[in-house]
TORGU-839713 format. One line per field, with one value per residue (C-alpha): residue number from 1; residue in one letter; chain; x, y, z. Coordinates in steps of 0.02 Angstrom, whole numbers, plus 50000, padded with zeros to 5 digits. Example, Ala and Ser with C-alpha at 12.3 -4.5 7.8 and 13.67 -1.06 7.14 Angstrom:
2
nr <- (1 2);
rest <- (A S);
kette <- (A A);
east <- (50615 50684);
north <- (49775 49947);
up <- (50390 50357);
***
This chain:
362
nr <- (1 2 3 4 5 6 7 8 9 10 11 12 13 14 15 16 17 18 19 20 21 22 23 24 25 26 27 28 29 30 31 32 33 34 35 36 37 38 39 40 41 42 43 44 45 46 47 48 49 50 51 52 53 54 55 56 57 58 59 60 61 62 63 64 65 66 67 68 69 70 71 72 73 74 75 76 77 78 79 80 81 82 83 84 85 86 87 88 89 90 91 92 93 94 95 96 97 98 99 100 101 102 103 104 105 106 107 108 109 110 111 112 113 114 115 116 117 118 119 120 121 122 123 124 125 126 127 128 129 130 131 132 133 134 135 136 137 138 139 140 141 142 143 144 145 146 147 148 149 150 151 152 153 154 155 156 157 158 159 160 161 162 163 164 165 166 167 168 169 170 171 172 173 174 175 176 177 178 179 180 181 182 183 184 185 186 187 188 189 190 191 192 193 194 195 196 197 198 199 200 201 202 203 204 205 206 207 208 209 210 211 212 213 214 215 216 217 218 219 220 221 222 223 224 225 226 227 228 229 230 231 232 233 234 235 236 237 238 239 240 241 242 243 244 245 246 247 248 249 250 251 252 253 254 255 256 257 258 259 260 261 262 263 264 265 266 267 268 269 270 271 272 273 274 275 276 277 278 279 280 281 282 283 284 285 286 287 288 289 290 291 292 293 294 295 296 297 298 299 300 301 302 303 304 305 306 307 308 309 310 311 312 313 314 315 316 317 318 319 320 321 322 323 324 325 326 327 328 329 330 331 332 333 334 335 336 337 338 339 340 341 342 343 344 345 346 347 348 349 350 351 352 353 354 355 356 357 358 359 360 361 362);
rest <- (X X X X X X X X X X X X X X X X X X X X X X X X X X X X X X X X X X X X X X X X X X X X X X X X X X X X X X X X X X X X X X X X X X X X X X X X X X X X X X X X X X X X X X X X X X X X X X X X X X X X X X X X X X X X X X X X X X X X X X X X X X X X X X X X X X X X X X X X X X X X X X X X X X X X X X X X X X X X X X X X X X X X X X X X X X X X X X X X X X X X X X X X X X X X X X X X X X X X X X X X X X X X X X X X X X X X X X X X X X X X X X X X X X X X X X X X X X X X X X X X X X X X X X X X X X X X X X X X X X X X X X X X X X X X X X X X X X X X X X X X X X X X X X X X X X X X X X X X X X X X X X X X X X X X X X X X X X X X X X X X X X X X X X X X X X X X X X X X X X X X X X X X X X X X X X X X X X X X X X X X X X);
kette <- (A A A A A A A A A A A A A A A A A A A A A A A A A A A A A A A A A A A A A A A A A A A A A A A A A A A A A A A A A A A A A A A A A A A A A A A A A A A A A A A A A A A A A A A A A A A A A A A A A A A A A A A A A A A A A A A A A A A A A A A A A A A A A A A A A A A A A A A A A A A A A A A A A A A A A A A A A A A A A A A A A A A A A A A A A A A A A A A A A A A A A A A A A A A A A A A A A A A A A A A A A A A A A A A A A A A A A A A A A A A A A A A A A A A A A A A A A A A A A A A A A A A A A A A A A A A A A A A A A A A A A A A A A A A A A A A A A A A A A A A A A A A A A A A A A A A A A A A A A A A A A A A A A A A A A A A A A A A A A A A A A A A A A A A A A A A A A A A A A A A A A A A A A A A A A A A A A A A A A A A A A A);
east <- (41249 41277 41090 41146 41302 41220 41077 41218 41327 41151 41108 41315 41266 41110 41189 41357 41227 41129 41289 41351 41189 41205 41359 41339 41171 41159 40992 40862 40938 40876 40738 40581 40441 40306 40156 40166 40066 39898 39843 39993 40022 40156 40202 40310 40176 40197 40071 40091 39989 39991 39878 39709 39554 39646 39756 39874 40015 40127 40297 40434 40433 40607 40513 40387 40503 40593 40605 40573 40403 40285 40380 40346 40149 40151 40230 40074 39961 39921 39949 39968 39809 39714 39768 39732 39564 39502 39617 39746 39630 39633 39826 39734 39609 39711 39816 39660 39587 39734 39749 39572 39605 39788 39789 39925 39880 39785 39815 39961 40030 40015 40149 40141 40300 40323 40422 40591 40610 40746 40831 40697 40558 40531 40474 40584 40481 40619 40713 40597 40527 40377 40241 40121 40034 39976 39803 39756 39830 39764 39572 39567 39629 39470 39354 39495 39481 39624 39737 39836 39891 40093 40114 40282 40335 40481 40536 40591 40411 40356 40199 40280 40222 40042 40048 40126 39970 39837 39933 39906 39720 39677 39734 39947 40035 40187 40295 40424 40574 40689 40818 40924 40769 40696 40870 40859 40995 40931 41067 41017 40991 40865 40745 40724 40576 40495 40581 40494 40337 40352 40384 40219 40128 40199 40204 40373 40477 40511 40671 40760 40955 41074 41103 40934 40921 40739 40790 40865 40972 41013 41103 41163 41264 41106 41071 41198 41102 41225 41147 40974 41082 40999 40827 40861 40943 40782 40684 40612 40550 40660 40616 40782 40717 40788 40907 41021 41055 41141 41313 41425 41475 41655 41713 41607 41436 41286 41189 41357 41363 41157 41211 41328 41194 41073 41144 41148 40971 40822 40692 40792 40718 40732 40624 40667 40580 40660 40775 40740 40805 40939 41040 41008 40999 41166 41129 40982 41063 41158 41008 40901 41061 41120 41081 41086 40911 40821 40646 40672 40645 40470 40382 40361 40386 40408 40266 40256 40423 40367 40273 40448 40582 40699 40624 40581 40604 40723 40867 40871 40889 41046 40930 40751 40708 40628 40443 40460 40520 40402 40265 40320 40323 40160 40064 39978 39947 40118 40101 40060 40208 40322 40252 40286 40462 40533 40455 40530 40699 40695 40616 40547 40349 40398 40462 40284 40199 40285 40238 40040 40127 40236 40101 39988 39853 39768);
north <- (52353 52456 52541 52582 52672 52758 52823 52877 52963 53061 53091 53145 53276 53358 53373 53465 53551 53616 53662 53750 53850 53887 53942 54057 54101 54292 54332 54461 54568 54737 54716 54633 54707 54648 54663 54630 54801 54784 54893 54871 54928 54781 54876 54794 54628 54548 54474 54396 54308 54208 54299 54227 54324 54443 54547 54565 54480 54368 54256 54205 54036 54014 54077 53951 53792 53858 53745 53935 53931 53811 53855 54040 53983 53864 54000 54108 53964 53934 53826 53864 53741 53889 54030 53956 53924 54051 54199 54290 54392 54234 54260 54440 54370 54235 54398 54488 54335 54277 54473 54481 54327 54408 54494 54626 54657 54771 54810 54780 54860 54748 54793 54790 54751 54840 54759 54812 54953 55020 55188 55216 55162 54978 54854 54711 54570 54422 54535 54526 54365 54429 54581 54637 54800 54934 54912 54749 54802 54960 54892 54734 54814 54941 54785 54753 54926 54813 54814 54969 55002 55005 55051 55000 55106 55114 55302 55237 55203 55335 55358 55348 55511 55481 55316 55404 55505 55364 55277 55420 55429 55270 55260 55225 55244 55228 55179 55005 54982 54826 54909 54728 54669 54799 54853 55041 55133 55279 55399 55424 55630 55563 55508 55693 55732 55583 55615 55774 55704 55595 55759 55851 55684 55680 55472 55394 55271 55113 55067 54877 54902 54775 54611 54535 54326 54289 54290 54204 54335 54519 54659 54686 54834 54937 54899 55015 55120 55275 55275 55350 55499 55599 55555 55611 55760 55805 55792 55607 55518 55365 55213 55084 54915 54770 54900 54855 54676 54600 54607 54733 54875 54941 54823 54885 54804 54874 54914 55012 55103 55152 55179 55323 55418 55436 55593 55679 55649 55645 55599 55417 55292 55090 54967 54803 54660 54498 54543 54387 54268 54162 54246 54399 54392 54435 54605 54620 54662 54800 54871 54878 54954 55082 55264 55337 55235 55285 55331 55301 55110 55048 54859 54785 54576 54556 54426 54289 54256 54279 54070 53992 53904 54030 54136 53994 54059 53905 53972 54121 53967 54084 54228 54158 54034 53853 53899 54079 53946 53837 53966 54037 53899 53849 54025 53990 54150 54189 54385 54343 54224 54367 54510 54409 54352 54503 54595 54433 54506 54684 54772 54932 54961 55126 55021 54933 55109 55182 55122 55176 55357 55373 55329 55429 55298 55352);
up <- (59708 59542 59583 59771 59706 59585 59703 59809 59697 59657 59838 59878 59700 59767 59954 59881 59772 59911 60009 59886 59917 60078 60069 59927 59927 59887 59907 59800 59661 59777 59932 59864 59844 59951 59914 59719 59635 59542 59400 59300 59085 59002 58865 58778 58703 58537 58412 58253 58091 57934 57862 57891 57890 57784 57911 57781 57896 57842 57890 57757 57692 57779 57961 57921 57888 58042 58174 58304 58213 58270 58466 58435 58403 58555 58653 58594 58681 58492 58331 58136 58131 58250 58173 58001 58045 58163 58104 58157 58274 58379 58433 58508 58592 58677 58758 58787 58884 58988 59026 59099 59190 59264 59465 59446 59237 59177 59006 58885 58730 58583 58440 58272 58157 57991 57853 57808 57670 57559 57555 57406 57512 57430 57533 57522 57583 57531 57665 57807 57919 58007 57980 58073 57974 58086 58013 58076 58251 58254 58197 58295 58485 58463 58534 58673 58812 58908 58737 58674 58519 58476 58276 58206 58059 57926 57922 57718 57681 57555 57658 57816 57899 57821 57914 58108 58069 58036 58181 58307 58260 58277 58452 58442 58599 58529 58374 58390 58282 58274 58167 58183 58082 58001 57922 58004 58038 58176 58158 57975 57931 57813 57970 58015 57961 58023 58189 58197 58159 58296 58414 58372 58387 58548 58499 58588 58500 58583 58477 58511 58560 58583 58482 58412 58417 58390 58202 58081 58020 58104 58060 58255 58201 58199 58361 58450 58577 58516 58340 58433 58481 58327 58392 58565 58509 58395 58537 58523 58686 58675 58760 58735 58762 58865 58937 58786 58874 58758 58625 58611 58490 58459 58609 58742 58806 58725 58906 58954 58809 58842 59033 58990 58883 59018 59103 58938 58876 58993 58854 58846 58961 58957 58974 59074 58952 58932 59074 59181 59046 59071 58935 58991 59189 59226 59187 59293 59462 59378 59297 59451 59540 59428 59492 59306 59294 59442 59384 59205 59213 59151 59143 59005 58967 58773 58763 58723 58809 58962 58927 58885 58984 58942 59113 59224 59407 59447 59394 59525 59649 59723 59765 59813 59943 59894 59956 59837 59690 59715 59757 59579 59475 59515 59441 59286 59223 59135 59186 59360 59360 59302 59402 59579 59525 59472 59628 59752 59637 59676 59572 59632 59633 59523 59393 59379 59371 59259 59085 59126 59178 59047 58914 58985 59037 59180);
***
């Protein structure tokens, strides 16, 4: 009797569930897309390492005894074990291969992450949880024609406009900051020069806005899209990613904040990585919306998210039908996956092209 009850209090849960449904199902974000595009650039891909094979990476001892870690190395279809034995070129071939293997990808931009520096151009190391130096990016994608190469660089490093140089020549597309992480602050005078460098390099800088929570610690602060006004003003190509999609500075929402500045600075696009998570999906029907971001929108997934729960297609169960979710949860190849859902979504085939335009890929 008790198992009868219980089977029908489940069956009464799923049928309000699915009425509920029907009654307020809202449909895609904008119309879908579709015929999903080929050819596409992700530019916005991590990497990472421990060091092995001497690519002069590292993680903190507080990142390793973290319980993100050994889920940041699954995420990377990966293990410490792996990596500790192969190297951490393996992490780049694993991307390189499950590229090749993808319909709609055809090449990503794999970043590199520079350590955090002081005012004096120190690196503090005890400060910092991952890096990824520009040389073992830079020299490992020159094997990989599908793999581009995005430097990360410190303006405080002494050497830091030898290094947008070395960057440049050895193939950089463009530079990535996490200021959150990194502990820069972008509306520092003292960045000028570098700025400027990063003008006659013609090399755009793909800067993180909006609260950081991959980390242990952040200085969220720095991650007010108004602090890249001096950039923009200087001349930089600004690319401000996840659309500023999360936290808020001085009261007000960081992607509304970002949203205002568009009008007043051409050379500021966004790019819509990490947009489909669950924290960070409300935003995405505004963002595909929003006039002030038609045709400065670009693709990019901020891999290795892109193989976590955290963007399963089941929670847009309000705006795609059963056979899409199912259809969806079924593709293996995790940039596949994410290509289909966000077109089934809304997102415009101009937002796919994009990043290979703006780089300059062709």
């Amino acid at each position: 009797m008790r198992v009868m009850i219980t089977v029908l209090i489940i069956l009464g849960v799923i049928a309000a569930l699915l009425l509920l449904r029907a009654i307020f199902f809202r449909g895609p974000l904008r119309t879908p897309v579709t015929s999903p595009p080929t050819g596409i650039i992700d530019m916005h891909c991590h990497t990472a390492g421990i060091g092995a094979g001497e690519s002069g990476a590292w993680v903190s001892d507080a990142m390793k005894r973290s319980w993100k870690f050994k889920l940041y190395m699954r995420f990377f279809n990966s293990s410490e074990k792996e990596v500790a034995t192969k190297g951490d070129q393996v992490i780049i071939d694993i991307i390189a291969r499950s590229i090749r293997e993808s319909i709609h990808i055809e090449g990503a931009v794999i970043l590199a992450l520079d350590a955090p520096y002081s005012p004096g151009g120190k690196m503090e190391r005890n400060a910092g949880e991952i890096y990824v130096p520009n040389r073992f990016v830079g020299e490992s994608l020159k094997s990989f024609p599908e793999l581009y190469f995005g430097a990360s660089v410190h303006p405080c490093r002494p050497d830091a406009i030898e290094e947008l140089e070395w960057s440049r020549d050895n193939g950089a597309v463009l530079v990535k900051w996490l200021p959150n992480i990194q502990q820069i602050d972008p509306s520092d005078e003292r960045h000028i020069p570098f700025y400027r460098k990063l003008v006659e390099l013609d090399l755009p800088l793909l800067s993180h806005v909006g609260d950081e929570e991959s980390f242990s610690t952040a200085n969220d602060a720095l991650g007010d899209p108004q602090l890249l006004q001096l950039p923009l003003k200087l001349g930089v190509r600004v690319i401000a990613a996840h659309v500023a999609s999360s936290g808020k500075s001085q009261g007000e929402d960081n992607v509304e904040r970002l949203l205002k500045m568009m009008p007043e600075y051409p050379n500021l696009v966004a790019d819509l990585s990490t947009l489909t998570q669950f924290n960070r999906r409300r935003y995405l029907r505004k963002v595909l919306n929003d006039e002030r971001l038609n045709g400065r929108l670009m693709y990019g997934t901020d891999y290795p998210l892109t193989n976590t729960p955290m963007v399963t297609p089941w929670q847009y169960f309000m705006n795609l039908k059963w056979r899409q979710l199912r259809q969806l949860a079924g593709i293996k190849n995790s940039w596949d996956r994410d290509v289909k859902l966000k077109t089934a979504l809304g997102v415009p085939r101009e937002v796919f092209a994009f990043s290979r335009d703006y780089l300059g890929l062709n």
